[in-house]
C-alpha positions as CSV (number, residue, x, y, z in Angstrom):
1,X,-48.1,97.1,-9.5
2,X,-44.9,95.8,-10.8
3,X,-45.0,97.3,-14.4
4,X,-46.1,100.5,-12.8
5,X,-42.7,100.6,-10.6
6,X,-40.6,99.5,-13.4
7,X,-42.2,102.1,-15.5
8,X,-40.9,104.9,-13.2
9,X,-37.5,102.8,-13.1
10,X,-37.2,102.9,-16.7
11,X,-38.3,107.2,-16.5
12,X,-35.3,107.3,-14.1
13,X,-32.7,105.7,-16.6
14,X,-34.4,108.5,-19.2
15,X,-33.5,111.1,-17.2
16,X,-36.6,111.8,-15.6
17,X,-34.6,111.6,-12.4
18,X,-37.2,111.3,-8.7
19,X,-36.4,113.2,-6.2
20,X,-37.0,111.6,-3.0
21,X,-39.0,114.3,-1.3
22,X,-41.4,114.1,-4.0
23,X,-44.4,111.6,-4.2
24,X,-45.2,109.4,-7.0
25,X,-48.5,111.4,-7.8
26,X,-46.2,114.8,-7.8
27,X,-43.4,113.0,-9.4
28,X,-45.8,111.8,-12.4
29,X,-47.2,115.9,-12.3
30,X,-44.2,116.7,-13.5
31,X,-43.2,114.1,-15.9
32,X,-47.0,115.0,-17.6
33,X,-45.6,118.1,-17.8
34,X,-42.9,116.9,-19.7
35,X,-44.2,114.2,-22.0
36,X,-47.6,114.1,-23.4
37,X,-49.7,111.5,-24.3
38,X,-53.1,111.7,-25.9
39,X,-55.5,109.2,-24.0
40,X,-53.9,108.7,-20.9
41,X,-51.5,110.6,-18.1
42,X,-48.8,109.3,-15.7
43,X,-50.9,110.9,-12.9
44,X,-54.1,108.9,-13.9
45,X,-52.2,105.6,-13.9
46,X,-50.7,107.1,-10.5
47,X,-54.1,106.8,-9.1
48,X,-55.0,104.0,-10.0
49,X,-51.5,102.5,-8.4
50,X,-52.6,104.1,-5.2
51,X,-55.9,102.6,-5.6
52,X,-54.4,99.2,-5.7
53,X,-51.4,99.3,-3.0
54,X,-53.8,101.6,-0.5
55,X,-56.7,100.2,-1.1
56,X,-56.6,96.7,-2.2
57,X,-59.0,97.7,-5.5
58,X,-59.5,95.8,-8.5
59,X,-58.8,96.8,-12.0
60,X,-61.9,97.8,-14.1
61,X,-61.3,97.3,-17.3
62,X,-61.6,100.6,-18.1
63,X,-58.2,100.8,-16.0
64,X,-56.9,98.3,-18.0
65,X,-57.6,99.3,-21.2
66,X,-56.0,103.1,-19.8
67,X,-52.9,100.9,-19.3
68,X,-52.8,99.2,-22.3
69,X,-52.7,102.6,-23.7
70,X,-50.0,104.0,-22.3
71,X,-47.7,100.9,-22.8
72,X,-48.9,101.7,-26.6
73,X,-47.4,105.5,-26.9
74,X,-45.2,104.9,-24.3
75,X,-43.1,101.4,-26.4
76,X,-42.1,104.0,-29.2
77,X,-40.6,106.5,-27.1
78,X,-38.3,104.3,-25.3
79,X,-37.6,102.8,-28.5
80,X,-36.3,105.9,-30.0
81,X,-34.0,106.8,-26.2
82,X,-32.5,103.5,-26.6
83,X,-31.9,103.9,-30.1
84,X,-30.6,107.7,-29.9
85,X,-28.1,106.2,-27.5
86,X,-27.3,103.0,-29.0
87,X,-26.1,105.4,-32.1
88,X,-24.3,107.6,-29.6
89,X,-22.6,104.4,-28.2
90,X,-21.5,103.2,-31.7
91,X,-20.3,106.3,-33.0
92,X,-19.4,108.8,-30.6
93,X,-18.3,106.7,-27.3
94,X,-17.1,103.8,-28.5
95,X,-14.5,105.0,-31.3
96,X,-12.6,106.5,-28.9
97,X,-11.7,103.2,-27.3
């Protein structure tokens, strides 16, 4: 449950700003909408999260595996936000200082 709410933390910090009439299932819609990934939506790990917190469930390890997936496409993105802005901090922000 904890990597799922830093997840949507880290989203946030992207840009993928919550809005705080929306749920998490709607809010992870939209991101879906935004971001693709080939095995695995937000909105299905969103499910599952519900599953947990709602209704004390256990992970299968189907579930699981789903996660381990996502982390997988998921680590390269972030990778290349926080490297696009680490170059715009070094060359563009920072000079100026």
């Amino acid at each position: 449950i904890k990597n799922y709410l830093v997840l949507f933390k880290m989203l946030n910090h992207m840009g993928f700003k919550y809005q705080e009439k929306e749920t998490l299932l709607d809010y992870s819609k939209k991101i879906d909408k935004v971001l693709s990934f080939k095995d695995v939506s937000l909105s299905e790990l969103t499910n599952i999260y519900y599953r947990i917190f709602y209704g004390n469930h256990e992970l299968t390890h189907e579930e699981i595996d789903k996660w381990r997936i996502f982390v997988k496409e998921f680590s390269p993105l972030i990778k290349n936000i926080m490297g696009y802005w680490q170059i715009i901090l070094n060359r563009i922000i920072l000079p100026k200082y």
